[in-house]
N, C-alpha and C positions, 0 to 999 in steps of 0.2 A: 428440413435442414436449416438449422441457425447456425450464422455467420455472423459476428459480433469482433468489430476490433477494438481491441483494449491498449490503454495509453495511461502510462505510468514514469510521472517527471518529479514526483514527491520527494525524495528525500536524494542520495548523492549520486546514484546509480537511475539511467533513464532506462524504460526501454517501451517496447510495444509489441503487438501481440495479434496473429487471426486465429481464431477456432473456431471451431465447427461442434456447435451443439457438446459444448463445454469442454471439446479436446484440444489443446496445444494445435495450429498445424505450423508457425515458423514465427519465430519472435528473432526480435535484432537488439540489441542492448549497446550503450555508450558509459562509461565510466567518467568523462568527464561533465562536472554538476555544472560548469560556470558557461557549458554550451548547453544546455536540455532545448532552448529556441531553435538554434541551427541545426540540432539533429533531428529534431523530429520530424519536419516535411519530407528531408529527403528520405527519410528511415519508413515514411508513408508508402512514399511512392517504389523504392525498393524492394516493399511486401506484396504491393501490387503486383512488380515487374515479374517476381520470383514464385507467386501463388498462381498467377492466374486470374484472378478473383477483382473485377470490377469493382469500385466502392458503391456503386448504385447496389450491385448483389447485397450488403451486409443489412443484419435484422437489428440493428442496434449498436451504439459504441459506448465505450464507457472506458473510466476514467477512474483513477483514486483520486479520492474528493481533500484528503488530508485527516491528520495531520502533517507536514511537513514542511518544506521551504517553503518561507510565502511567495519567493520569484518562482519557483518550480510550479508549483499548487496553479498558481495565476496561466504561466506557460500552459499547464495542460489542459485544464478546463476550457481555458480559451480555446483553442486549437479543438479542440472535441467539442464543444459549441457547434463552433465554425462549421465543421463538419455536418454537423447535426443538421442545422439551419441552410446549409447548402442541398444537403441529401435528401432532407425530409425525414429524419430518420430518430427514434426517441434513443435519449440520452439515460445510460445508468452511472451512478455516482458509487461509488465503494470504499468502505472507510482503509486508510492506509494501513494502520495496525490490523485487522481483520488479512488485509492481504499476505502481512508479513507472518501473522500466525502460521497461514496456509504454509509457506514457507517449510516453517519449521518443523509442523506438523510431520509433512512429506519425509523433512530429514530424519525425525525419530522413526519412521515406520512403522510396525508391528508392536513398539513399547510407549507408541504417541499416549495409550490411556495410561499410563503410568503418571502422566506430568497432565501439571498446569502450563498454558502457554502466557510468557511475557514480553511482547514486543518492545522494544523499546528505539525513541527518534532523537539524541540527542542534541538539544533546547540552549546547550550552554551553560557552562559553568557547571553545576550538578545537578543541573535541570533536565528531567526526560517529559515525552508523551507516553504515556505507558497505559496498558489496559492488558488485564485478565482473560481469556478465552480457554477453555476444556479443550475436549481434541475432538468436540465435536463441533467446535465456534459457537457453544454456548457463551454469551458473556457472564463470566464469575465477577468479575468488576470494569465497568464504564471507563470509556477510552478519559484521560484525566493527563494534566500536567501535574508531574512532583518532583519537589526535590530532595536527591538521593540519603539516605544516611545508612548505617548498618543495620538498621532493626525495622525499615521502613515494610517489608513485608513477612515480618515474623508470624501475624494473625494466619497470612495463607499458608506457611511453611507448617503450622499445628495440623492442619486436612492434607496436604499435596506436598509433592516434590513440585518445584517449580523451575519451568525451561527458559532462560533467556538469550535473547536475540536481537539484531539490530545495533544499529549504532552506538546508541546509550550504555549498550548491556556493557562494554569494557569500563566504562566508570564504575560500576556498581559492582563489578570484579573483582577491582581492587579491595574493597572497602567490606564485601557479603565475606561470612564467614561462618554461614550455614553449612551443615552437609547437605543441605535437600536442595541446594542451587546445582544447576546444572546449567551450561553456557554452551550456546552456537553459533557457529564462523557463519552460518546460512546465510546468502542473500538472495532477495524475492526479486524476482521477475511480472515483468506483463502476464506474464503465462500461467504463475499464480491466480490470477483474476477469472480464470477462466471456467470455473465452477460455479462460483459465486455471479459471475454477470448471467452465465448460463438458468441460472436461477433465478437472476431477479428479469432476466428476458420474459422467462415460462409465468413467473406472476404477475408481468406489467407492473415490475415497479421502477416509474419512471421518474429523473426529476425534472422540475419545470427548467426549461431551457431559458424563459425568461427571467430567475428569479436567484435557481439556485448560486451560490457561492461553494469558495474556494470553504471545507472544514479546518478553520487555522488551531481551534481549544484554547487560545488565548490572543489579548489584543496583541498588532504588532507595534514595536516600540523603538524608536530612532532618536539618539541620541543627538541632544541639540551641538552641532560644531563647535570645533574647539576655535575661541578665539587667541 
């Protein structure tokens, strides 16, 4: 029996997650981005109160590693560290768009092999993290920052209809003028995660606790103050 808690602060929506040998068993979610620090401890100890489930029990935690906020990204890793290095316990990392695919995947159902999936984290201004996945989470193209224009995925729309999703996807809304686009409202949860850590559990694919980082896909950049 694997017991894996998953911690997801990446992008505006925080939440976190227990399952059991890659099933859901109770996630708690917060809507506000400008707390993902304050909610998470108590949102810990909550899953505790409410499972039953000691954190000494869990076989591993993991985390979306990013792309996404680099305050969010920072927040969780940290805090899943923490964890880690308290418990004894190995760390899995998960890429954020791979999560959100899962997402959407769920939402198409029975017509997911119809589409290609496209996550997208909006970056600002016309800028997304975007990456390609199948609806098997094969990657068809590397998690990548772009910025948007009308024709920027015409190459993939020639093989597939293609699903978009995430924050980004309403810029590219406006602007796409494909039939083979198709858009969804879906937002991904912890609980999302929950196959994919269950998986990288069963392989030991672990990351170093001492080494890894936040996946940000581009440096961050702060604007010198106004005098």
């Amino acid at each position: 029996m694997a017991l894996i808690l998953q911690i997801d602060t990446a992008t505006e929506n925080a939440s976190i997650c227990i399952s059991r040998n890659g099933i859901p068993l109770l996630s708690l979610q917060s809507a506000d981005q400008k707390n993902h620090g304050s909610f998470l401890q108590p949102a810990i100890q909550n899953l505790i109160n409410e499972t039953g489930i000691n954190l000494r029990e869990l076989d591993a935690i993991a985390v979306t590693e990013g792309p996404g906020s680099y305050t969010g990204l920072r927040v969780g890793l940290a805090s899943a560290k923490g964890l880690c290095y308290a418990l004894q316990k190995p760390l899995i990392t998960i890429n954020t768009l791979k999560v959100m695919a899962v997402s959407a995947i769920k939402e198409k159902g029975n017509t997911a092999k119809d589409f290609w999936f496209v996550p997208m984290i909006d970056a600002r201004r016309m800028e997304v993290f975007t990456a390609i996945y199948d609806h098997n989470l094969l990657v068809i193209e590397i998690p990548k920052a772009k910025i948007l224009d009308n024709s920027i995925f015409n190459d993939f729309f020639n093989s597939k209809k293609l699903n978009f999703s995430g924050s980004g996807s309403a810029k590219f809304k406006v602007i796409c003028q494909n039939e083979n686009a198709d858009f969804t409202n879906t937002k991904h949860q912890a609980e999302d995660m929950s196959a994919l850590a269950f998986n990288a559990l069963e392989e030991k694919k672990f990351a170093d606790l001492a080494y890894c980082e936040p996946f940000y896909l581009k440096a961050f950049y702060s604007p010198p103050p106004k005098k």
